[in-house]
C-alpha positions as CSV (number, residue, x, y, z in Angstrom):
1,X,0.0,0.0,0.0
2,X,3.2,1.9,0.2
3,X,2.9,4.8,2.8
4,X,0.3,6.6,3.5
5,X,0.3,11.0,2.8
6,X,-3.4,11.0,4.6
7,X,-6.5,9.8,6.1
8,X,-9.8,9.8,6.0
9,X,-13.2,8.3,7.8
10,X,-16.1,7.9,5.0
11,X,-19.4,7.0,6.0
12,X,-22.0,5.0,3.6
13,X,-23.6,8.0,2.9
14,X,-22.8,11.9,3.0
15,X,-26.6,12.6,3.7
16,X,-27.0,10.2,6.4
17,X,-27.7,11.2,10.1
18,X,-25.1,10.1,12.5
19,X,-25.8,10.5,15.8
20,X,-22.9,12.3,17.9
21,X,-22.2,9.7,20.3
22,X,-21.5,6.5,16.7
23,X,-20.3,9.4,14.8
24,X,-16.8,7.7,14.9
25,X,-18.2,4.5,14.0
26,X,-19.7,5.5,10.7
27,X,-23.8,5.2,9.9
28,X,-26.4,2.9,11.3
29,X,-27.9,0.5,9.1
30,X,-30.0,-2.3,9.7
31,X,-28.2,-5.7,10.1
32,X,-30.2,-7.5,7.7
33,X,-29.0,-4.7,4.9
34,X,-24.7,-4.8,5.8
35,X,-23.9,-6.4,2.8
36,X,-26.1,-4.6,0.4
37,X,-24.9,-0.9,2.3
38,X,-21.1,-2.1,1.7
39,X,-22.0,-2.7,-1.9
40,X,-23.3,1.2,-2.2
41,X,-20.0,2.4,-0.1
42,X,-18.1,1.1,-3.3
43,X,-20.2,1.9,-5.9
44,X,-20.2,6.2,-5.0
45,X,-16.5,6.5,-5.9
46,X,-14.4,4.8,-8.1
47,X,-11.6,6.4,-6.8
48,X,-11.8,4.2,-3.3
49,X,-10.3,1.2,-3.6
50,X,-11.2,-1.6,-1.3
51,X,-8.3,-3.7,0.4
52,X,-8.5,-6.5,2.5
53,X,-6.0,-9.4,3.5
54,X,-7.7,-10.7,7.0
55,X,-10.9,-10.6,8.8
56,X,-9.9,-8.9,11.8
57,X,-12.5,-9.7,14.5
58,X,-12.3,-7.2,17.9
59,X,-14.4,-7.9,20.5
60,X,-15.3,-6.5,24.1
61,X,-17.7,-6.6,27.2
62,X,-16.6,-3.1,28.4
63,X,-18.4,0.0,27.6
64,X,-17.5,2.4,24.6
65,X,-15.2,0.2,23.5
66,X,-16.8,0.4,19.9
67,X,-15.8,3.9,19.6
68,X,-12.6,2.8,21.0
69,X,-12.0,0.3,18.9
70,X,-12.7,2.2,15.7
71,X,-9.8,4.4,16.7
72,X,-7.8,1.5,16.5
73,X,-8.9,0.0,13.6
74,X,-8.2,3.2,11.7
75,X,-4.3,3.3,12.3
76,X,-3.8,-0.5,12.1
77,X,-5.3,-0.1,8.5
78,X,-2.6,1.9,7.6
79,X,0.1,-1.3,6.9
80,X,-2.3,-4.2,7.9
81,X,-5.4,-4.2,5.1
82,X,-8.4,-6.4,6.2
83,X,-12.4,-6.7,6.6
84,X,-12.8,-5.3,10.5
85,X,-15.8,-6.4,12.4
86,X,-15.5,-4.3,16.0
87,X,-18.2,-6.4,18.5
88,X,-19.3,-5.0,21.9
89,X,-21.5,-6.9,24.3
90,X,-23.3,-5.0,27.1
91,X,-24.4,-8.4,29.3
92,X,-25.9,-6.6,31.6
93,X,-29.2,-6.0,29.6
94,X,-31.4,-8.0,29.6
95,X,-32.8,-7.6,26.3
96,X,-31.7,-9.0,23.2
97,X,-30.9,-6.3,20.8
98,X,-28.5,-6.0,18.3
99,X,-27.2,-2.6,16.7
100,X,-25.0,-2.2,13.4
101,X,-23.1,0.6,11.8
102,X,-20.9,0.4,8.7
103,X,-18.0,2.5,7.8
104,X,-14.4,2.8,5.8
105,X,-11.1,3.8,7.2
106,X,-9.2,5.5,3.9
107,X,-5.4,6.0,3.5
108,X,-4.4,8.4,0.3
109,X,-1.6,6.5,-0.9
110,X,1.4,8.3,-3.0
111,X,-1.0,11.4,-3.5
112,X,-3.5,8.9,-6.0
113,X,-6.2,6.5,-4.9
114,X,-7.4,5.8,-1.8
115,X,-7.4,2.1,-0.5
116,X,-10.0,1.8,2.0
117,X,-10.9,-1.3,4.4
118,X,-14.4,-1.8,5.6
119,X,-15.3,-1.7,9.0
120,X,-18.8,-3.0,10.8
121,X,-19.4,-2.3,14.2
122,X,-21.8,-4.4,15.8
123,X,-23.7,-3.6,19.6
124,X,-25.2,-6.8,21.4
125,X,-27.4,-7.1,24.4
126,X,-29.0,-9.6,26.4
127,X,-28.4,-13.1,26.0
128,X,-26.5,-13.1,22.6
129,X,-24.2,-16.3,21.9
130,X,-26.0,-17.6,19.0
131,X,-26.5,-14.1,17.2
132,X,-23.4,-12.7,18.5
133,X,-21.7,-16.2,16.5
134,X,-23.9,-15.7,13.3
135,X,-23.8,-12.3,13.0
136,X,-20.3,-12.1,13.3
137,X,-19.5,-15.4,11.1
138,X,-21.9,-13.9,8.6
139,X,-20.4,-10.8,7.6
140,X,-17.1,-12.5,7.3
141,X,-15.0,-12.4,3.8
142,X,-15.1,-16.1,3.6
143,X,-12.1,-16.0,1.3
144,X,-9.7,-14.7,3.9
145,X,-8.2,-15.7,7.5
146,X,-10.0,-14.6,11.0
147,X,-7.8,-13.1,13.3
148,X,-10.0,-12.8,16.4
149,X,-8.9,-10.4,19.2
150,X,-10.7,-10.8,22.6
151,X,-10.3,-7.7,24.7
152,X,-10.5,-8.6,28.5
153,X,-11.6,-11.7,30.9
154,X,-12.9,-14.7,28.7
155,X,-16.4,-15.3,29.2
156,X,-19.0,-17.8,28.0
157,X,-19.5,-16.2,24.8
158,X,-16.6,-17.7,23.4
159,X,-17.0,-21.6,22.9
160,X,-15.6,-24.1,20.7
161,X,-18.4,-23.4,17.5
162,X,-16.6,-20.1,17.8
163,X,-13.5,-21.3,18.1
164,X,-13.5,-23.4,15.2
165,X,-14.1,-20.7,12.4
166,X,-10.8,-18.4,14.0
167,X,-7.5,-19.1,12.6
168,X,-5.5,-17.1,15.3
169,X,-6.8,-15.6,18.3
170,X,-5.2,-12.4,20.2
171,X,-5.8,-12.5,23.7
172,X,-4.0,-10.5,26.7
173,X,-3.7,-13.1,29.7
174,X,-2.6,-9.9,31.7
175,X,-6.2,-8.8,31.9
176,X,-7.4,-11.9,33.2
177,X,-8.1,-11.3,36.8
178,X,-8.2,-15.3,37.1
179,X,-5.7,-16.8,35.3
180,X,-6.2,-20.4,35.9
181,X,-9.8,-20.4,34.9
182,X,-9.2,-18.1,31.9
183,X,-6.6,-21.0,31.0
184,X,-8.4,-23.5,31.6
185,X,-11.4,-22.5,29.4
186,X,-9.0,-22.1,26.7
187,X,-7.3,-24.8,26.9
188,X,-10.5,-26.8,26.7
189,X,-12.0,-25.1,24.1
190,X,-8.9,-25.3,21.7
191,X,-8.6,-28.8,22.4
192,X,-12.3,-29.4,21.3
193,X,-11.8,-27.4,18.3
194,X,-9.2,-29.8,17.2
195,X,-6.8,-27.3,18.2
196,X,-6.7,-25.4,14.8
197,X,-6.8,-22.0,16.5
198,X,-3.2,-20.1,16.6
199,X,-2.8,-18.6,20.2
200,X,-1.1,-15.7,20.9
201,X,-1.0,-14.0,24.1
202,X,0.0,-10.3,24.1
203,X,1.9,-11.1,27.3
204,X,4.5,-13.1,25.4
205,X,4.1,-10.6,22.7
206,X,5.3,-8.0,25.2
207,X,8.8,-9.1,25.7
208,X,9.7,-10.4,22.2
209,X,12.5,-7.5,21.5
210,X,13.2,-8.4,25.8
211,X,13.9,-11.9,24.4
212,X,15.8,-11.2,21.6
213,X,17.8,-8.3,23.5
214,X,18.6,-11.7,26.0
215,X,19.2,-14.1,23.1
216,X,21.9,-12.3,21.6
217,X,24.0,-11.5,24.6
218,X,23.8,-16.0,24.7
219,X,25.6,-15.9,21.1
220,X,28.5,-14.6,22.9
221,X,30.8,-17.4,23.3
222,X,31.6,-16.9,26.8
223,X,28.1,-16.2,27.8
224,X,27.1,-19.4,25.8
225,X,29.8,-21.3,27.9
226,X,28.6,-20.4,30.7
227,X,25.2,-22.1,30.6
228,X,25.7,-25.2,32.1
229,X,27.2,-23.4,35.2
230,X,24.0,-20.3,35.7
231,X,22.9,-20.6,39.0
232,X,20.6,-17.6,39.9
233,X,18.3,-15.4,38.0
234,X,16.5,-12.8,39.0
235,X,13.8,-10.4,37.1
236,X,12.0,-7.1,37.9
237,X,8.2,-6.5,36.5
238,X,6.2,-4.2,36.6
239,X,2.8,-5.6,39.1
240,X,0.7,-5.4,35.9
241,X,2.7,-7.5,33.9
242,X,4.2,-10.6,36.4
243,X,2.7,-13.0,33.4
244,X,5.4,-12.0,31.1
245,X,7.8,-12.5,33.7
246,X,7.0,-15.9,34.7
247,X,6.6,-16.5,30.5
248,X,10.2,-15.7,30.0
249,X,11.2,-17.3,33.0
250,X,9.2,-20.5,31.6
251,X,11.2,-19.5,27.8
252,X,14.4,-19.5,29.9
253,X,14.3,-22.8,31.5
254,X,12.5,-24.8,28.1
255,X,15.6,-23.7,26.0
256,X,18.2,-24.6,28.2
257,X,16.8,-28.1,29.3
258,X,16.1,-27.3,33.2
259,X,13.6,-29.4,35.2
260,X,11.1,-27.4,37.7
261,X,11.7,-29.4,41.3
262,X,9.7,-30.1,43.9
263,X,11.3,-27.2,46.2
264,X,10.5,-24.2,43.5
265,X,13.7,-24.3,42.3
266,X,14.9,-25.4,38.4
267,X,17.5,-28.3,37.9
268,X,20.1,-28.4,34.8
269,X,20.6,-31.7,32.8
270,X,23.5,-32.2,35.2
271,X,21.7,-31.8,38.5
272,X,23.0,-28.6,39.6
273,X,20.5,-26.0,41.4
274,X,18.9,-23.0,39.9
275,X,17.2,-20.5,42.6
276,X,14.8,-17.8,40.2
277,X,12.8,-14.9,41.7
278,X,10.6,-12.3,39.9
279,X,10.2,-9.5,42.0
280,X,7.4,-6.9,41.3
281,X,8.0,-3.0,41.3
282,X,5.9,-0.5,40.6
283,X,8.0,2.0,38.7
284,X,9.3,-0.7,36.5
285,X,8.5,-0.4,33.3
286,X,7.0,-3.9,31.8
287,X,10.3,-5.7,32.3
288,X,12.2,-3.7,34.7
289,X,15.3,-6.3,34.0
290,X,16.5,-9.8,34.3
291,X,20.4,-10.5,36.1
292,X,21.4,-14.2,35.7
293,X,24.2,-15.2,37.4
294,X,26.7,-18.1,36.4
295,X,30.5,-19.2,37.5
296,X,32.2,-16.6,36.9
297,X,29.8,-14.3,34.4
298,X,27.3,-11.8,34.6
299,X,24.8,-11.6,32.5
300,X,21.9,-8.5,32.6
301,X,19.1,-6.9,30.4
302,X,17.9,-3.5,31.8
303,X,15.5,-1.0,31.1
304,X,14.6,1.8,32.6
305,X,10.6,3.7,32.6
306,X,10.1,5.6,29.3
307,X,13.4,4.2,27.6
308,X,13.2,3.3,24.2
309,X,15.8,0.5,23.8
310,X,17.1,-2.0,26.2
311,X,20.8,-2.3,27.7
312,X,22.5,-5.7,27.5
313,X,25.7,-6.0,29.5
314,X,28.1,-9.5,29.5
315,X,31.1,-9.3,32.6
316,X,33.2,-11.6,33.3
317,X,35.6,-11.8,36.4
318,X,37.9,-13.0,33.1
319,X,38.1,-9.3,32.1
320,X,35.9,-10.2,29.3
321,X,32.9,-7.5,28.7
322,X,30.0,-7.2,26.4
323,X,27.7,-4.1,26.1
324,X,24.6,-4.0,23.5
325,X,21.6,-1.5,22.8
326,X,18.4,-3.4,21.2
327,X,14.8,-1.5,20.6
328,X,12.5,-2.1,23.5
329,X,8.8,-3.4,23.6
330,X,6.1,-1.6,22.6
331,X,3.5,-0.8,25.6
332,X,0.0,-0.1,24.3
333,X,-2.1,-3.3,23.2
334,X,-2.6,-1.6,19.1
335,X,1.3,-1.6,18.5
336,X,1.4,-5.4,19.7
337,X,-1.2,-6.3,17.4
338,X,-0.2,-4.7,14.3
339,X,3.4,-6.7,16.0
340,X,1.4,-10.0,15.9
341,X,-0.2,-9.1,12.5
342,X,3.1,-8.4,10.9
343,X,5.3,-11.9,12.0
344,X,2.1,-14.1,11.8
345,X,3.9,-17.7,12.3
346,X,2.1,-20.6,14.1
347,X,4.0,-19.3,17.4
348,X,4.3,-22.8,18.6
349,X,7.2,-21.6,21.6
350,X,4.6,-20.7,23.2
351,X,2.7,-23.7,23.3
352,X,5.9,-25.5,24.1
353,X,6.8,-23.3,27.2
354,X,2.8,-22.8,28.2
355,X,3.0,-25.8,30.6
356,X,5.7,-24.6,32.7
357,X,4.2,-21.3,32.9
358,X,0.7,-22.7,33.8
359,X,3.3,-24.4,37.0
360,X,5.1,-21.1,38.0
361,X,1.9,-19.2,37.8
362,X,-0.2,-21.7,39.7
363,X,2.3,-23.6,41.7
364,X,1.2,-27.3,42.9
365,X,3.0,-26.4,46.5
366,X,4.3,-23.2,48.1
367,X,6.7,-21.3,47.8
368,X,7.7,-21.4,44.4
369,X,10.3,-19.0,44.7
370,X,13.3,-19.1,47.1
């Protein structure tokens, strides 16, 4: 699409009356008429051209999120073109209604055309699992992928019907306020759907440059050396974000072959001890740092609130000494989507390291940590 000179919001139609509060979200047509209403968006200039690459699916239970969401929508269409279908749920109606608007987010590219992507936004109340599911499912493009990100707690509207129509599904473990049954329900439910579904939690998303940043400073030979021989770690997080602690904790100990033992503590292939802590801080930033300690070496990643890069540092009592800058995560939940959107991939690390995580963050017998 190349990159874009300006933007613009079009509704169906320039006559329409939008009412203040869905102005963002376009015009309000009736859900039995989406299809033919898209069809007339196209057909009033043939200078809009429509792009699409995904079904992007957002949904959430919390209020205003449609507007929200829209906002969202319209920068991730900038590089990532798709069909987005924005879905809130008010549960605490009793009534079953169900509210559509339509609209196009339009980038001018190069100064020519403008390649637009469609977006529905869809209101539910009431009881809505069925609707919510056909709705949804209907308005699809049937030709292209569904990437299906749930905003917040996991809740009963998602089932294994739904499930089985989503190729990869975003979700932010983070929000869960109970992990272990937000786990457990997914777990379940990607089993039953014959476990087609790509997972991808924005927790693990969140410390993919922290990863890398750690990875490379392992490619050093004396750091690489001194694997068998690490016998502390310890990592700073922010209270927020102790998921993606314990998931790079989890990465940590898959990689390198360590067994979790019965005391909390991990075990290398050759027996020897590994004591682990995460310690929470408040004025971390997501990943305030990790130091791992090993016979003879130092290894750290640090970074400090508001930096923009991480700091990798290799010392060795040997005089040895290894300094390295690498970009730093992204915070906000739209950048780690359009991350998640751009490397794709079947992300099947963190299916491999899931288990161990599932142990640290619900541990079997306490304390975990030393």
């Amino acid at each position: 699409m190349g990159e874009p000179q300006s933007s613009e919001t079009i509704p169906v139609s320039a006559t329409a009356t939008i009412p203040q509060t869905d102005a963002a979200l376009g015009i309000e047509v009736p859900v039995s008429r989406i299809d033919h209403e898209l069809r007339l968006l196209w057909e009033q200039d043939e200078a809009r051209s429509n792009a699409s690459l995904i079904n992007l699916v957002v949904y959430s239970e919390q209020s205003g999120a449609l507007g929200r969401n829209s906002g969202v929508i319209r920068e991730l269409t900038r590089d990532h073109a798709c069909r987005a279908i924005l879905v809130e749920m008010d549960r605490s109606v009793e009534e079953p209604t169900v509210r559509a608007w339509i609209t196009a987010h339009c980038h001018l590219s190069h100064g020519l055309k403008s390649v637009c992507c469609e977006q529905i936004a869809l209101h539910f109340t009431g009881r809505a699992k069925g609707r919510l599911r056909n709705t949804v499912f209907a308005h699809l493009n049937a030709d292209l992928p569904v990437v299906f990100w749930w905003q917040g707690r996991l809740s009963g509207v998602f089932d294994e019907r739904m499930a089985s129509a989503i190729d990869r599904f975003i979700f932010d473990s983070s929000a869960w306020p109970d992990a272990a049954e937000g786990f457990d329900m997914l777990r379940e439910i990607h089993h039953r759907s014959n476990g087609r579904m790509i997972l991808q939690d924005l927790a693990w998303t969140r410390v993919w440059h922290f990863r890398q940043c750690l990875a490379r400073l392992f490619d050093d030979a004396v750091a690489h050396d001194a694997i068998p021989s690490i016998r502390r770690i310890d990592i700073r997080h922010h209270p927020e974000h102790r998921h993606s602690a314990l998931l790079v904790i989890a990465w940590l100990a898959t990689r390198a072959g360590w067994d979790l033992a019965g005391d909390g503590r991990f075990a290398n292939p050759s027996g020897g001890a590994i004591e682990w802590t995460a310690s929470a801080d408040p004025g971390a930033c997501i990943l305030g740092g990790i130091g791992i300690e090993a016979e003879g070496v130092r290894i750290r990643v640090d970074c400090s609130p508001g930096c923009s890069h991480f700091h990798g540092q290799i010392i060795s009592t040997r005089g040895h000494e290894v300094k390295t800058v690498s970009p730093a995560d992204p915070s906000n939940c739209q950048d780690l989507v359009a991350e998640q959107l751009s490397r794709a991939g079947r992300n099947t690390l963190y299916q491999q390291i899931l288990p161990l995580f599932l142990t640290l963050l619900h541990p079997p017998t306490t304390p975990t940590n030393p």
